[in-house]
BALOBA-1460 file (C-alpha; in Angstrom, 3 decimals):
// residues 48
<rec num="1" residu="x" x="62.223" y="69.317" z="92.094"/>
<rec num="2" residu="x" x="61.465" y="69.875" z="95.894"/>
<rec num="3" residu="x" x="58.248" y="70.779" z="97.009"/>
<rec num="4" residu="x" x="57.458" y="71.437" z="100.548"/>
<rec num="5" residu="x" x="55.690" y="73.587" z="103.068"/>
<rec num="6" residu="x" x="55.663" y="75.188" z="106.429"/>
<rec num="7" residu="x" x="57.072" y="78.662" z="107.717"/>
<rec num="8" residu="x" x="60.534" y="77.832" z="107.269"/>
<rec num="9" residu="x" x="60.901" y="79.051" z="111.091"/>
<rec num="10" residu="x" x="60.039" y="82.317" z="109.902"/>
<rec num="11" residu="x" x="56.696" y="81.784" z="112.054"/>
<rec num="12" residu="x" x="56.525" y="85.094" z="112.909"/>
<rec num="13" residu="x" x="56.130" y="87.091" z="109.299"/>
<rec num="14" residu="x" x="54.001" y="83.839" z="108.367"/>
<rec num="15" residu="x" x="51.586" y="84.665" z="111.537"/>
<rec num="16" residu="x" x="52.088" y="88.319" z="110.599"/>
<rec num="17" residu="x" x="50.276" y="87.580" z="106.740"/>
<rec num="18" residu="x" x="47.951" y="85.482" z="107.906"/>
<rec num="19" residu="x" x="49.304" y="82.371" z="106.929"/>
<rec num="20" residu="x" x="49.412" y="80.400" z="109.862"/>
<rec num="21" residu="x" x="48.730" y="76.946" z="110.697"/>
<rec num="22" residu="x" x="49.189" y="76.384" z="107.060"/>
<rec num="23" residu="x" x="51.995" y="78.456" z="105.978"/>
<rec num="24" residu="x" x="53.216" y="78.804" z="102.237"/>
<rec num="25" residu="x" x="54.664" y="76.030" z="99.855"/>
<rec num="26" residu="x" x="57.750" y="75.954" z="98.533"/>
<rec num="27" residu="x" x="59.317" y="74.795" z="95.355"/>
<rec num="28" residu="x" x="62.783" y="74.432" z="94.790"/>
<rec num="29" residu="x" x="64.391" y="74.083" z="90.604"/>
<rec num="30" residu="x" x="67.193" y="71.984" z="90.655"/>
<rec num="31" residu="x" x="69.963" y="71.671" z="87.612"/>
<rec num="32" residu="x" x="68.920" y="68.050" z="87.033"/>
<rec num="33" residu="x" x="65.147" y="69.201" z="86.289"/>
<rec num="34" residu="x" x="63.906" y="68.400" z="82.784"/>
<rec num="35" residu="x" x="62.484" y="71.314" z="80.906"/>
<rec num="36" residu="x" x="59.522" y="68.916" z="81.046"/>
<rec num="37" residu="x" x="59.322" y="69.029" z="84.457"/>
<rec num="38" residu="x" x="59.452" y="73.045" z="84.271"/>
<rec num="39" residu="x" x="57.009" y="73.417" z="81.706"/>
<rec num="40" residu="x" x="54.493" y="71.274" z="83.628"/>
<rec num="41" residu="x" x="54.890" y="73.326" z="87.420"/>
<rec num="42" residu="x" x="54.423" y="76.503" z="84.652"/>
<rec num="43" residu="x" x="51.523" y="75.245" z="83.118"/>
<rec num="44" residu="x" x="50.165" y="74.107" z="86.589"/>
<rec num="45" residu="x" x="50.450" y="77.868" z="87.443"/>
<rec num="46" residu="x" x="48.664" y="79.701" z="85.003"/>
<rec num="47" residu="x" x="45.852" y="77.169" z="85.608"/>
<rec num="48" residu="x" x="45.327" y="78.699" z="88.940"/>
């Protein structure tokens, strides 16, 4: 699992919502993830 964050050099929709400095964070699934790992990131979600 990746997990990252920036604009992505889409800086100018990210300005556009607001999001700047910050921008968003990213997470990317990848085939070698455990459905541990899954059901953690989805329980970390509905906590927020």
């Amino acid at each position: 699992m990746f997990v990252w964050h920036g604009n992505y050099y889409a800086s100018q929709i990210t300005e556009q919502l607001g999001l700047e400095p910050d921008g968003m964070v990213r997470i990317g699934l990848v085939h070698y993830n455990t459905m541990e790992e899954v059901n953690r990131l989805l329980h970390v979600f509905a906590q927020l």
